[in-house]
RODO-211510 format. One record per residue (C-alpha): z negated, y negated, x. Coordinates in nm, 3 decimals, always signed. Layout:
BEGIN
{node {Z; Y; X}}
...
This chain:
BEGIN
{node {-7.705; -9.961; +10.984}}
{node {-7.815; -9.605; +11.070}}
{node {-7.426; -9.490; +11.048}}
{node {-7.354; -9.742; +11.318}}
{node {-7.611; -9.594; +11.516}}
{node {-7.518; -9.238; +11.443}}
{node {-7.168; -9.318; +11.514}}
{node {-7.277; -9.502; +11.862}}
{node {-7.569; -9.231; +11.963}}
{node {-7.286; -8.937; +11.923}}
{node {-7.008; -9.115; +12.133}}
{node {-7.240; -9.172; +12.467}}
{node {-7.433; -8.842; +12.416}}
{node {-7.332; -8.569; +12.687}}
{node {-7.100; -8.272; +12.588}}
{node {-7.286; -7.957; +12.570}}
{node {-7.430; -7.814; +12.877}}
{node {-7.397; -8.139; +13.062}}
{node {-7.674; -8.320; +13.211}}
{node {-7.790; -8.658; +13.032}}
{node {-7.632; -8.953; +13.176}}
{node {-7.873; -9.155; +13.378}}
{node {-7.799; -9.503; +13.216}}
{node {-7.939; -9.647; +12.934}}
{node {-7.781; -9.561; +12.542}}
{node {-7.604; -9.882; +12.474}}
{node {-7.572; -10.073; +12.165}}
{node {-7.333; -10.343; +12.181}}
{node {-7.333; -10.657; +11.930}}
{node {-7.122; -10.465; +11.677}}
{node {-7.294; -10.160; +11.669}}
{node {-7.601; -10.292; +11.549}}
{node {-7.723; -10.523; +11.277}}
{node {-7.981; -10.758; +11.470}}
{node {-7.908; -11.090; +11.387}}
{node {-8.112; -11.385; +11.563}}
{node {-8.173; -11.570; +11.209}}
{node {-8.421; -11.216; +11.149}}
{node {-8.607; -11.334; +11.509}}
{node {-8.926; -11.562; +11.560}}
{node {-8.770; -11.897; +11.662}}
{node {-9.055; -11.880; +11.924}}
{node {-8.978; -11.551; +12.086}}
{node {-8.639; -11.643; +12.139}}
{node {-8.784; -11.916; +12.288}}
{node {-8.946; -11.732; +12.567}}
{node {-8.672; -11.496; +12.586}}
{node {-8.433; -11.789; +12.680}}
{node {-8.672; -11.940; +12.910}}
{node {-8.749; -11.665; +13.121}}
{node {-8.415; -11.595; +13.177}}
{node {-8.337; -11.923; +13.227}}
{node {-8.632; -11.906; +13.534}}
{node {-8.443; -11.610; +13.682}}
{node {-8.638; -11.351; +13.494}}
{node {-8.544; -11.043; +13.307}}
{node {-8.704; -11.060; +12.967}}
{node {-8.638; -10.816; +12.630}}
{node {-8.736; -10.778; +12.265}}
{node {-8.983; -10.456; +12.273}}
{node {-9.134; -10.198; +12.068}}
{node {-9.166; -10.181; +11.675}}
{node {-8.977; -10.533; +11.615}}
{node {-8.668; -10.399; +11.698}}
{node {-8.744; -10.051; +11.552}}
{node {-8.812; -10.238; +11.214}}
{node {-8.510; -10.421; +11.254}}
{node {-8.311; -10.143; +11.275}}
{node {-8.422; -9.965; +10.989}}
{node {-8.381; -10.299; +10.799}}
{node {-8.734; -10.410; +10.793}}
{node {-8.891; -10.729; +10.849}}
{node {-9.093; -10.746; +11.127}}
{node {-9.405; -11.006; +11.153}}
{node {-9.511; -10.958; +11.550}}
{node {-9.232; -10.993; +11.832}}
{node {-9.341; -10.871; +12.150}}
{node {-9.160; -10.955; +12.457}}
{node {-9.152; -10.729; +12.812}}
{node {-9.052; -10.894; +13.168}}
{node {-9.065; -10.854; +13.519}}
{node {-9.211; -11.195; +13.520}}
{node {-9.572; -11.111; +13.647}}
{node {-9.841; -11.239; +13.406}}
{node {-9.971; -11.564; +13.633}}
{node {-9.541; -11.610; +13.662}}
{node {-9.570; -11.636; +13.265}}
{node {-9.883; -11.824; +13.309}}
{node {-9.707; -12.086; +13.468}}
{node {-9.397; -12.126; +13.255}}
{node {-9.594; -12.169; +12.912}}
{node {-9.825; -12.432; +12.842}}
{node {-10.039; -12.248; +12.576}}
{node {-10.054; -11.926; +12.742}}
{node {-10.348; -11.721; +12.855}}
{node {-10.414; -11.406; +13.067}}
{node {-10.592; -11.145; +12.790}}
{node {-10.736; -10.780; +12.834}}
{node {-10.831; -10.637; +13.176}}
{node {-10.716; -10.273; +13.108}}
{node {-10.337; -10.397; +13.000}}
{node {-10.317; -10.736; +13.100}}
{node {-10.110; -10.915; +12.818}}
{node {-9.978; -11.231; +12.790}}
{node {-10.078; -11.457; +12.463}}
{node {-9.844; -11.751; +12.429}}
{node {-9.921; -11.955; +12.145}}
{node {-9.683; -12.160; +11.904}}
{node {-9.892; -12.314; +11.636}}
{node {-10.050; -12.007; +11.417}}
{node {-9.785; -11.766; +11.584}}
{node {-9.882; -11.597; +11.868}}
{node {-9.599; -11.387; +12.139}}
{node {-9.739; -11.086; +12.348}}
{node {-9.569; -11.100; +12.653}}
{node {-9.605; -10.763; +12.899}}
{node {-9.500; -10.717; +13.283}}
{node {-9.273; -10.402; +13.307}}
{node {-9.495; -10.087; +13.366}}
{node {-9.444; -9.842; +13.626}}
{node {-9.599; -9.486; +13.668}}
{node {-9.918; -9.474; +13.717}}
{node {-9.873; -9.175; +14.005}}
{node {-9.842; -9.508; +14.236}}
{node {-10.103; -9.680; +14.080}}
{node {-10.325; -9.766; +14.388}}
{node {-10.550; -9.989; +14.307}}
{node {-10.394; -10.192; +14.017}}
{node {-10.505; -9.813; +13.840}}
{node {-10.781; -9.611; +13.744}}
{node {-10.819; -9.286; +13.541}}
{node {-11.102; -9.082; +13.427}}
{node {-11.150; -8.753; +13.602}}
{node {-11.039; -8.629; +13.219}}
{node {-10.686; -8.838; +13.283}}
{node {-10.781; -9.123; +13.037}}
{node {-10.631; -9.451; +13.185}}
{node {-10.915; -9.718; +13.258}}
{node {-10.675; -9.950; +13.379}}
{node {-10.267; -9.972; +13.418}}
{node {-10.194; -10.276; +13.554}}
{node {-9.910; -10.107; +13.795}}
{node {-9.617; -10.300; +13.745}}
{node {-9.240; -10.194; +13.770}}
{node {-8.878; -10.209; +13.638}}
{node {-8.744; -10.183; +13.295}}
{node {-8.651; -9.841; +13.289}}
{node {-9.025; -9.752; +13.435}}
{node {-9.139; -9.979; +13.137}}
{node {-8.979; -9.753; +12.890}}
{node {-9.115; -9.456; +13.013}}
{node {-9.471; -9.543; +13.028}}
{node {-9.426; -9.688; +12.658}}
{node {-9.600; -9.432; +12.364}}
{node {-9.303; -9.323; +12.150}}
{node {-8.926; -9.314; +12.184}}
{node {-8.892; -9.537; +11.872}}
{node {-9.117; -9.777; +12.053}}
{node {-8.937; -9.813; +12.357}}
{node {-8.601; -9.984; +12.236}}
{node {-8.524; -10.308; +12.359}}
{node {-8.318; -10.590; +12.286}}
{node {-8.170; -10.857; +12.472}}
{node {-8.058; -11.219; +12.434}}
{node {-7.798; -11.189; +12.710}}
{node {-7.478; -11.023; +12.482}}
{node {-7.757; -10.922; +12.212}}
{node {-7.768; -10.565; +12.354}}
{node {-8.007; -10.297; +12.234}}
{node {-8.086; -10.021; +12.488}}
{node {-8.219; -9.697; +12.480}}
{node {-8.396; -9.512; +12.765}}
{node {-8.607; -9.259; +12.557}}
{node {-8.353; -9.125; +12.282}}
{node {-8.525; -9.332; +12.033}}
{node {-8.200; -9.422; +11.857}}
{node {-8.122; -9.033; +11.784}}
{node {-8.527; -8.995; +11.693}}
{node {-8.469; -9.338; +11.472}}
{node {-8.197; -9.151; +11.311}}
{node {-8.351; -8.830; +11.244}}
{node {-8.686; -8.991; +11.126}}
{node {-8.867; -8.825; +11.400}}
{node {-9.209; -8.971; +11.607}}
{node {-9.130; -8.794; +11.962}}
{node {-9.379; -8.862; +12.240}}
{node {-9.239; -9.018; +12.578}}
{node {-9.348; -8.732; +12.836}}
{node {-9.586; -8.448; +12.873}}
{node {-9.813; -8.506; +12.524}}
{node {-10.110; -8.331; +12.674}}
{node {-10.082; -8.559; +12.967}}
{node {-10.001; -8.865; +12.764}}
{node {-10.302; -8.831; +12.464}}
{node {-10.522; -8.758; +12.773}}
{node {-10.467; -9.108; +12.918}}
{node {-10.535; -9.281; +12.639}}
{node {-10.659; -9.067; +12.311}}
{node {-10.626; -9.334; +12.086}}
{node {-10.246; -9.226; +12.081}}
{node {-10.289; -8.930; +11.863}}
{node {-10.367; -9.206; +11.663}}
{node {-10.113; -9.446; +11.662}}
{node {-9.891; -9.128; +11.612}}
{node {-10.083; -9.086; +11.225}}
{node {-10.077; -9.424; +11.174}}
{node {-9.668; -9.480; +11.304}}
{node {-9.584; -9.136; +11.062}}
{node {-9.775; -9.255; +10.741}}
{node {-9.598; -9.593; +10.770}}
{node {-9.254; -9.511; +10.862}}
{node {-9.248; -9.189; +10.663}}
{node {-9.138; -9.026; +10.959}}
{node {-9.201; -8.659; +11.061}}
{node {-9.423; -8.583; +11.391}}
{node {-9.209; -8.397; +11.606}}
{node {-9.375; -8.020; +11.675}}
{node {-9.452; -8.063; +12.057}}
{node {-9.597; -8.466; +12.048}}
{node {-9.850; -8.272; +11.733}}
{node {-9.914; -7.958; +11.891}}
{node {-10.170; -8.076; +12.120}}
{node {-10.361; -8.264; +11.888}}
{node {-10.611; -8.074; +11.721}}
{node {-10.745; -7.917; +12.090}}
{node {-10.768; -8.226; +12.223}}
{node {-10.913; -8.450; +11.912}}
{node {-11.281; -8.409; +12.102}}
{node {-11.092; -8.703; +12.360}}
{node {-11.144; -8.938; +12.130}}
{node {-11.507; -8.955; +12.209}}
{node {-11.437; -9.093; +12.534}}
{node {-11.299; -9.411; +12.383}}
{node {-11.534; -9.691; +12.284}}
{node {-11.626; -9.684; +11.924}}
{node {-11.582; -10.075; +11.977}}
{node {-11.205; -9.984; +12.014}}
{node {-11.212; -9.738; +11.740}}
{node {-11.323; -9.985; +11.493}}
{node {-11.006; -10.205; +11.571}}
{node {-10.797; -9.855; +11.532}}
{node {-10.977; -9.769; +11.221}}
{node {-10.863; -10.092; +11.023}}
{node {-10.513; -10.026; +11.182}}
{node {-10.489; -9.682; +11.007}}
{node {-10.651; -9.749; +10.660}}
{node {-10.545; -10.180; +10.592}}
{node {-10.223; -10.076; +10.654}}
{node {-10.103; -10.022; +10.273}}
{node {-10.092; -9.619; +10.389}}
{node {-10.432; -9.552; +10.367}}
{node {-10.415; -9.242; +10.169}}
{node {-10.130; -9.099; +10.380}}
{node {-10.300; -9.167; +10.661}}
{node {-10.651; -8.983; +10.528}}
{node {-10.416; -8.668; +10.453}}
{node {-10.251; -8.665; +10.813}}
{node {-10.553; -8.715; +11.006}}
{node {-10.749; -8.437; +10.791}}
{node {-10.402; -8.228; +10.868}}
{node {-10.447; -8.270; +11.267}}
{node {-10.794; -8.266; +11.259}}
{node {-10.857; -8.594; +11.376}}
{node {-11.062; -8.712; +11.084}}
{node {-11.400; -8.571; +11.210}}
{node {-11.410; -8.703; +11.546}}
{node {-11.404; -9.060; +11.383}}
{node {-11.632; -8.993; +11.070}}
{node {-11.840; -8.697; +11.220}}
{node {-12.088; -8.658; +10.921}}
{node {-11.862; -8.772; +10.605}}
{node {-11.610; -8.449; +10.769}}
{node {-11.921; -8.238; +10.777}}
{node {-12.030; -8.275; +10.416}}
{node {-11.618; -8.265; +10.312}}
{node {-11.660; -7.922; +10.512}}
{node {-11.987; -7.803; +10.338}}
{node {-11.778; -7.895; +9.998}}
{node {-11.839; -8.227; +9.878}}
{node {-11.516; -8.217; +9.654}}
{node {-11.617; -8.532; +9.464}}
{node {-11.652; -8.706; +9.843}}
{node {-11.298; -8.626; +9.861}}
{node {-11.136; -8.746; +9.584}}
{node {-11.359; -9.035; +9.614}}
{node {-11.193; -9.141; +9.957}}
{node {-10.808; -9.044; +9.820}}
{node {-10.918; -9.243; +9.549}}
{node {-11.025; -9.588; +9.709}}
{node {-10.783; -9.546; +9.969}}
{node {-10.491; -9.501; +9.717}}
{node {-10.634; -9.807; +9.558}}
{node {-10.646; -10.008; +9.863}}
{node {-10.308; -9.901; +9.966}}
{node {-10.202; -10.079; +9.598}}
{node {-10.377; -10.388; +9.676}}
{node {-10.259; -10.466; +9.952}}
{node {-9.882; -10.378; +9.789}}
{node {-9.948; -10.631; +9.573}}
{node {-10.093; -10.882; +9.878}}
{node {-10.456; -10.878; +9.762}}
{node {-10.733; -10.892; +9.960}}
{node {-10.944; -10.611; +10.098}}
{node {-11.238; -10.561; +10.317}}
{node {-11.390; -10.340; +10.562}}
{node {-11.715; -10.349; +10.390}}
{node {-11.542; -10.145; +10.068}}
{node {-11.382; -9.959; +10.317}}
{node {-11.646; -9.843; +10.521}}
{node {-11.856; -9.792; +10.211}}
{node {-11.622; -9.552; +10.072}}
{node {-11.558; -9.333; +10.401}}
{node {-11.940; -9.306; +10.430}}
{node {-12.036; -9.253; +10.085}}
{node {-11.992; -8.837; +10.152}}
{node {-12.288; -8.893; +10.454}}
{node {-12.496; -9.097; +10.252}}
{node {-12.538; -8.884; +9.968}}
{node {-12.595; -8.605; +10.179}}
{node {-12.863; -8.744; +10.379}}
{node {-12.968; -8.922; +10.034}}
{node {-13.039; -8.523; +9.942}}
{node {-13.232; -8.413; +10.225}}
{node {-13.460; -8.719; +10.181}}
{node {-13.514; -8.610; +9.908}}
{node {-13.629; -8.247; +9.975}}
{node {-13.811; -8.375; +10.228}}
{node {-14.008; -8.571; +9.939}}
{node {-13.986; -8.905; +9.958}}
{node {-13.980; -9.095; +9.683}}
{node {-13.597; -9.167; +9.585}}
{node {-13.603; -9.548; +9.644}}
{node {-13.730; -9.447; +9.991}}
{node {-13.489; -9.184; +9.999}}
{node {-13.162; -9.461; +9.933}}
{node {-13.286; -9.666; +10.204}}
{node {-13.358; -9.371; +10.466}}
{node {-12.988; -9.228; +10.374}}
{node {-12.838; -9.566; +10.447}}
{node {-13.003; -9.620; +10.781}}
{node {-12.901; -9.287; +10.887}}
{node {-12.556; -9.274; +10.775}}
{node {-12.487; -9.615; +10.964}}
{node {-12.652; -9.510; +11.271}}
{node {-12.473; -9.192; +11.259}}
{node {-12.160; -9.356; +11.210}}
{node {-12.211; -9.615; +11.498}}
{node {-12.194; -9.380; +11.803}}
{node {-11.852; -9.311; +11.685}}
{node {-11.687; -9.582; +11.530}}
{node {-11.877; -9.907; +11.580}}
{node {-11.947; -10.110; +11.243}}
{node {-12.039; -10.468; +11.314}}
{node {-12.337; -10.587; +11.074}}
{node {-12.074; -10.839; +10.884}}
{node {-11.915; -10.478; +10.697}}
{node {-12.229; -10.227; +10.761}}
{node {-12.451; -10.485; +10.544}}
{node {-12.230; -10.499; +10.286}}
{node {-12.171; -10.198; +10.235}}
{node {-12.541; -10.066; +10.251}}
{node {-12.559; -10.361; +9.959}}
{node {-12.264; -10.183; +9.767}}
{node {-12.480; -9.844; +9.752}}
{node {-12.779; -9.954; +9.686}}
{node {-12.627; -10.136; +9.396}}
{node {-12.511; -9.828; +9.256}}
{node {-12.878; -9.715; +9.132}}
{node {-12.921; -10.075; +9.000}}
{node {-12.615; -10.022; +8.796}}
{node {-12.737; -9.742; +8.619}}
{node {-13.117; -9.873; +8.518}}
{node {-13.099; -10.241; +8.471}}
{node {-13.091; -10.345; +8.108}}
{node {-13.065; -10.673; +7.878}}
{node {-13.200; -10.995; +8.114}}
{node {-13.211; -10.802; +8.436}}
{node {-12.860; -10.660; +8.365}}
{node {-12.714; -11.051; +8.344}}
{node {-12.889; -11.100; +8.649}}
{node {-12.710; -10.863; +8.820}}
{node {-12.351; -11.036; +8.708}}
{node {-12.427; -11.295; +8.938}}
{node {-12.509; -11.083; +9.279}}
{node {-12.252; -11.159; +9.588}}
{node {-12.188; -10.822; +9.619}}
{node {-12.167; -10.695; +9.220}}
{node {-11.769; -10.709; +9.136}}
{node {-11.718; -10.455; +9.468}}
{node {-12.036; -10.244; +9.353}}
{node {-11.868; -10.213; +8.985}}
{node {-11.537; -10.118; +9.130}}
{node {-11.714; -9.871; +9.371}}
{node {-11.874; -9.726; +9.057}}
{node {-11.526; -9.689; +8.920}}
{node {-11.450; -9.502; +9.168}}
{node {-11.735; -9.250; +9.121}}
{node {-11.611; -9.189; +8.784}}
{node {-11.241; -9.209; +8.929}}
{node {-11.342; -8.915; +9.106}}
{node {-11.509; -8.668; +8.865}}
{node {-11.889; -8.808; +8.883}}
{node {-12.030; -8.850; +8.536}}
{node {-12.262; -9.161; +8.528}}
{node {-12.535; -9.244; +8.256}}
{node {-12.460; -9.584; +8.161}}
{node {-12.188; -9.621; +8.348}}
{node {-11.913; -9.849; +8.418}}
{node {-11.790; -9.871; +8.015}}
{node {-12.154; -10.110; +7.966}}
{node {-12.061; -10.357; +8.247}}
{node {-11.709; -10.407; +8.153}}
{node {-11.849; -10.433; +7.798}}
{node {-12.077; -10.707; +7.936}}
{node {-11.830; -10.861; +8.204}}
{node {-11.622; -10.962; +7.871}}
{node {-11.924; -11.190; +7.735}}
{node {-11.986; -11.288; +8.109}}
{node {-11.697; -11.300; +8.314}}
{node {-11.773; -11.216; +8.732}}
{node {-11.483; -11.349; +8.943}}
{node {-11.337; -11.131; +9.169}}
{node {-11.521; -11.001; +9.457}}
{node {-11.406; -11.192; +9.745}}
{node {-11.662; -11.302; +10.049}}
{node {-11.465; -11.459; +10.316}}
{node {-11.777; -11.300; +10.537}}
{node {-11.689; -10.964; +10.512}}
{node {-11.343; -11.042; +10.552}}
{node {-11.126; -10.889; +10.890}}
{node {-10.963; -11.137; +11.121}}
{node {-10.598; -10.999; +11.167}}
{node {-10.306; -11.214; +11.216}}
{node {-10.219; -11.212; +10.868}}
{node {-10.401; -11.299; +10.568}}
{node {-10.377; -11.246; +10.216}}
{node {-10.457; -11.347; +9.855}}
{node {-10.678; -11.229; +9.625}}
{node {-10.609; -11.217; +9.241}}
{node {-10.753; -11.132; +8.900}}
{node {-10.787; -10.729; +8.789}}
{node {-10.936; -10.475; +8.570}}
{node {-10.915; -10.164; +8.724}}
{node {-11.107; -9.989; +8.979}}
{node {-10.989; -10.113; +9.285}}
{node {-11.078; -10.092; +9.680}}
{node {-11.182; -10.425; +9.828}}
C-alpha cells in the first residue's frame, strides 16, 4: 500500500525549484487500498446522506491514516460544510456537543459518528473566536471550506480525507509523503500552533508512541520552552489526555517521550521532582507498571485509572511519606498525611476524580498492611475490594529493585490455599468507547 502511495506522491510532486501546485495530492481508486467493506456501515451512511442533501462531506483524520497503513480503525469521523444545526436536522439521534469545537454526535445504536463543520482560520474569527492573550484558542467555531479545514487540522497525517464520490483520498498538508516517511509534521508555525491549544504537544507523544513514527525536528523543537503552556489548560481536560497517553497499549513509550521533551513534569509536578532528586526505584517502578499495562491491554484485559494513577504518584507519596516522617509523626500518621498531599498536589494539575484517587490512596495504604498482617488477619485481608491490585502493586515494588520483608512470595503462597479473583471493580473503571475483558493471571500486572 505504501508503494502505491510512493509511486502516486512522486508523480504529482513539483520538479525541483518549482513552486508546489496549489491543488490537492490526489489519490484515485487504484492508487489506494480503502475499500468500503473496512468502513462503519453508519458513516457511510452519513457520508451518502449529506451528499445526497447537497452537502460536501469526507472521511477525516486518523481513520483514513490507519487505513492506509493497513490498520483497523474503530472511530470514523466525518468533516462537512453542512453547519452543525444543518446536521442537526438531517439525523434523528444527533446532538450539538462541546462549546469550544462544536461537534456533531450522531448515534447508531452503541456506535457513535463525530461529525465537524469545515474550519477556517481563526485570523477571521470575529466573534465565533476567542484566544487567550498567550494565543491559546478558547473557542474556534469559525467555519470555512475544505482546504481551510485541512489547514487548521493538528498534523499532516491527520488531515487526509476520503470521499464517497469516486472514493478519492486527498492531500492538502503532504501527509501522504509524511505517511510514507513515518514522520509526525505539524500543520503551520508549531510555536503558534502548541500556543493555541497546548494539549497538542501532547497528542504529538501520544500519535509518535503509537504509530512508531519519528517527530519531525521543527513540530519538537518548541516543545520543551513551551511545556509551562500546559498549565493553562484545565486539569479537567488533562485527565481525559492523561488516559489517552498511558491506556493506549504505549504506555511505556509514551513515559520515555514525554520525559525526552520534558513534558512529563508539567503533568506530574512532584512525582518529576523526586525522579529529579533521584528516586531511581520511582522510575523503574513507573516503566515497570506501564510496560505491564501496555501488555494487558495487548492481550484485551482490563485496566484502571486507579492502578494507574497509583503508580505515577507512588514517587510523591513516598517522598512526602519521608518528610512526615522527619517532621515526627508517627508513621501511620505519616501514610495518611503523604496521601492527602500527594493527591492534592496532583489535583491542580491533572484533576483525579474521587472514583480513581480513592482507590488508589486504598492501594498504598495496603502496602504497609501487606507487610505486618499475619495468620487470621492475613486471610482477612484476601477478601478486601482492593487486595488483588495492592498485591500486584507490591509486585511491582519488588519488580523494581525494592526489597520487601515478607513480601509478595507469602501472599502468593497463601493465594494458592485461598484463591482472590482478579481485581476488577467496575467502579474504578474509565468510560471510553470501548471496553474490555478481564482474565485470570499470575504475574505482576498494572490494573
Amino acid at each position: 500500500m505504501l508503494k502505491k502511495i510512493q509511486r502516486a506522491v512522486r508523480a504529482m510532486l513539483p520538479a525541483s525549484g518549482e513552486e508546489a501546485l496549489p491543488e490537492p495530492l490526489i489519490l484515485s481508486r487504484d492508487e489506494h487500498s480503502i475499500s468500503r467493506r473496512q468502513i462503519s456501515k453508519h458513516a457511510l451512511t452519513i457520508l451518502y446522506d449529506l451528499n445526497k442533501a447537497g452537502h460536501e462531506a469526507y472521511l477525516v483524520g486518523g481513520c483514513i491514516r490507519d487505513l492506509l497503513l493497513g490498520g483497523h480503525p474503530k472511530d470514523f469521523d466525518v468533516a462537512t460544510d453542512a453547519t452543525p444545526e444543518q446536521v442537526l436536522a438531517l439525523f434523528r439521534r444527533a446532538r450539538i456537543v462541546g462549546r469550544r469545537f462544536r461537534i456533531v454526535h450522531v448515534r447508531f445504536g452503541r456506535e457513535i459518528i463525530e461529525v465537524t463543520t469545515f474550519r477556517a482560520s481563526h485570523d477571521d474569527a470575529g466573534s465565533d473566536g476567542r484566544q487567550t492573550d498567550e494565543g491559546m484558542l478558547l473557542r474556534d467555531n469559525v467555519f470555512g471550506s475544505l482546504r481551510e479545514d485541512a489547514l487548521r487540522r493538528d498534523f499532516t497525517v491527520n488531515a487526509l480525507y476520503y470521499t464517497v464520490d469516486e472514493f478519492r483520498v486527498l492531500d492538502y498538508t503532504g501527509g501522504l509523503q509524511d505517511l510514507q516517511a513515518r514522520t509526525l509534521r505539524i500543520i503551520g508555525d508549531p510555536e503558534q500552533r502548541y500556543r493555541e491549544d497546548p494539549v497538542r504537544m501532547l497528542r504529538a507523544i501520544r500519535f509518535a508512541a503509537k504509530l512508531d513514527f519519528s517527530i519531525e525536528a521543527k513540530t519538537a523543537a518548541p516543545m520543551q520552552a513551551l511545556s509551562e503552556q500546559l498549565g493553562q489548560v484545565a486539569p479537567a481536560r488533562l485527565f481525559d489526555e492523561v488516559l489517552k497517553l498511558f491506556l493506549g497499549g504505549h504506555g511505556a513509550r509514551v513515559f520515555e517521550l514525554l520525559q525526552q521533551y520534558q513534558l512529563f513534569a508539567p503533568l506530574f509536578p512532584a512525582t518529576a521532582g523526586a525522579l529529579a532528586a533521584g528516586d531511581e526505584r520511582g522510575q523503574r517502578l513507573i516503566e515497570c507498571a506501564l510496560a505491564n499495562t501496555d501488555q494487558r491491554i495487548a492481550n484485551d484485559k482490563s485496566v484502571t485509572p486507579a492502578f494507574l494513577y497509583a503508580s505515577l504518584i507512588w514517587p510523591a507519596y513516598t517522598a512526602a511519606q519521608a518528610i512526615a516522617e522527619r517532621d515526627g509523626l508517627p508513621a501511620w500518621q505519616a501514610r495518611q498525611r503523604a496521601g492527602q498531599i500527594a493527591i492534592e498536589q496532583q489535583q491542580q494539575s491533572v484533576s483525579i476524580p474521587k472514583r480513581f484517587s480513592i482507590p488508589a490512596r486504598e492501594i498504598w495504604n495496603l502496602q504497609h498492611n501487606l507487610q505486618v498482617a499475619k495468620g487470621k488477619r492475613a486471610e482477612s485481608l484476601l477478601g478486601h475490594p482492593r487486595f488483588r491490585a495492592a498485591y500486584d502493586f507490591m509486585l511491582m515494588r519488588e519488580q523494581a529493585g525494592e526489597t520487601i520483608e515478607r513480601g509478595s512470595d507469602f501472599w502468593t503462597e497463601l493465594q494458592k490455599h485461598h484463591p482472590v479473583p482478579e481485581y476488577r471493580d467496575t467502579k474504578d473503571a474509565p468510560r471510553p468507547r470501548r471496553r474490555r475483558r478481564g482474565g485470570a493471571r499470575r504475574k505482576p500486572e498494572a490494573q
